[in-house]
C-alpha positions as CSV (number, residue, x, y, z in Angstrom):
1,X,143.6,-57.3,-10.4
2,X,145.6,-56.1,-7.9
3,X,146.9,-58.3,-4.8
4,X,144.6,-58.1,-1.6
5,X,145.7,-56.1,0.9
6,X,147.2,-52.4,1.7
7,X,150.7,-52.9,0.6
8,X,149.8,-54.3,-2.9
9,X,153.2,-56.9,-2.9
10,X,153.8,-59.9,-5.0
11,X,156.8,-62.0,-2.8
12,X,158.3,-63.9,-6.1
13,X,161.0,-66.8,-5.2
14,X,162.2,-68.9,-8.6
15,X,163.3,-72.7,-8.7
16,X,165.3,-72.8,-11.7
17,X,167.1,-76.0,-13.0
18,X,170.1,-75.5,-15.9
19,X,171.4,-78.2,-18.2
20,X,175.3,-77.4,-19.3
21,X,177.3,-80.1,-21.8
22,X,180.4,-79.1,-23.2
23,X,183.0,-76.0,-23.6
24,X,182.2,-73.1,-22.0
25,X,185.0,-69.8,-21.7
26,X,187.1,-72.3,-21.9
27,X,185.9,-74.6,-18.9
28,X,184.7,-78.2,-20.1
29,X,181.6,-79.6,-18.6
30,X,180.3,-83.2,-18.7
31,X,176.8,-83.3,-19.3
32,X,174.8,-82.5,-16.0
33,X,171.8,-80.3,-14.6
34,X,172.0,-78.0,-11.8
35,X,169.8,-75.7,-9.7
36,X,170.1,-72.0,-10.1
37,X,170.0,-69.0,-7.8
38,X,168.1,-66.2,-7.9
39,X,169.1,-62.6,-6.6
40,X,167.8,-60.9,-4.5
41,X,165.7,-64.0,-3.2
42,X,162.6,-63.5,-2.5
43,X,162.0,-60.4,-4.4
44,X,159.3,-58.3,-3.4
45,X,157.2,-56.4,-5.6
46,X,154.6,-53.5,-5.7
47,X,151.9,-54.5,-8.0
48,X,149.5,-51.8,-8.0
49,X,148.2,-52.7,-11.3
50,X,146.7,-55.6,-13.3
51,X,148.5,-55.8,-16.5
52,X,152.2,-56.3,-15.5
53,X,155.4,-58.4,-16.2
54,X,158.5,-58.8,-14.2
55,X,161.5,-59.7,-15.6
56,X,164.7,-61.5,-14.8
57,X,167.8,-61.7,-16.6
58,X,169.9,-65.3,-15.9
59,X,174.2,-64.0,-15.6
60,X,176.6,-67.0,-16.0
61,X,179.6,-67.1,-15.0
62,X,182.3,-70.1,-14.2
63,X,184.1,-70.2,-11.2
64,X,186.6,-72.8,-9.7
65,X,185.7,-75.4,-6.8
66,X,188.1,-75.9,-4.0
67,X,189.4,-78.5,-6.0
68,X,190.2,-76.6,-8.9
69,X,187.3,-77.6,-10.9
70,X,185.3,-75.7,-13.0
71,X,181.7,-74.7,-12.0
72,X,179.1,-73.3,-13.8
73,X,176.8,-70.6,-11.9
74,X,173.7,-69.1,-12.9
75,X,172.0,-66.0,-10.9
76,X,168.7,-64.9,-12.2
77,X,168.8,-61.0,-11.3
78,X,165.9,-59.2,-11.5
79,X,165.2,-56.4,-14.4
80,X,161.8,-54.9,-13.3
81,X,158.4,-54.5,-14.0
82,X,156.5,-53.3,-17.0
């Protein structure tokens, strides 16, 4: 069923939490968790329908602190819906 309302919009934030422990491009990690971000966030959607799925894809990267140390980053991005 769709959402109530005119506009027919799901408003969809996620709280994701990652667990890295070991090499990674080279970059090594002690075991540890760590939230992710999401992008855009929140994302809205038109759900005109009642049989959908929205998708997101998590990128990683590694970056470098101010101190030089390596830092593990995960954006989920969003795909779209089917």
């Amino acid at each position: 069923m769709p959402p109530a309302g005119s506009q027919a919009k799901v408003t969809v934030s996620l709280a994701t939490t990652w667990a890295v422990a070991g090499e990674i491009n080279g970059a090594v990690f002690s075991p540890q968790t760590f939230p992710g971000l999401m992008n855009p966030d929140p994302t809205v959607l038109s759900w005109t329908g009642s049989d959908f799925t929205a998708g997101w894809w998590a990128l990683v990267s590694v970056s470098e602190d101010e101190d030089g140390n390596a830092r593990l980053n995960v954006v989920a991005t969003f795909q779209g819906v089917q």
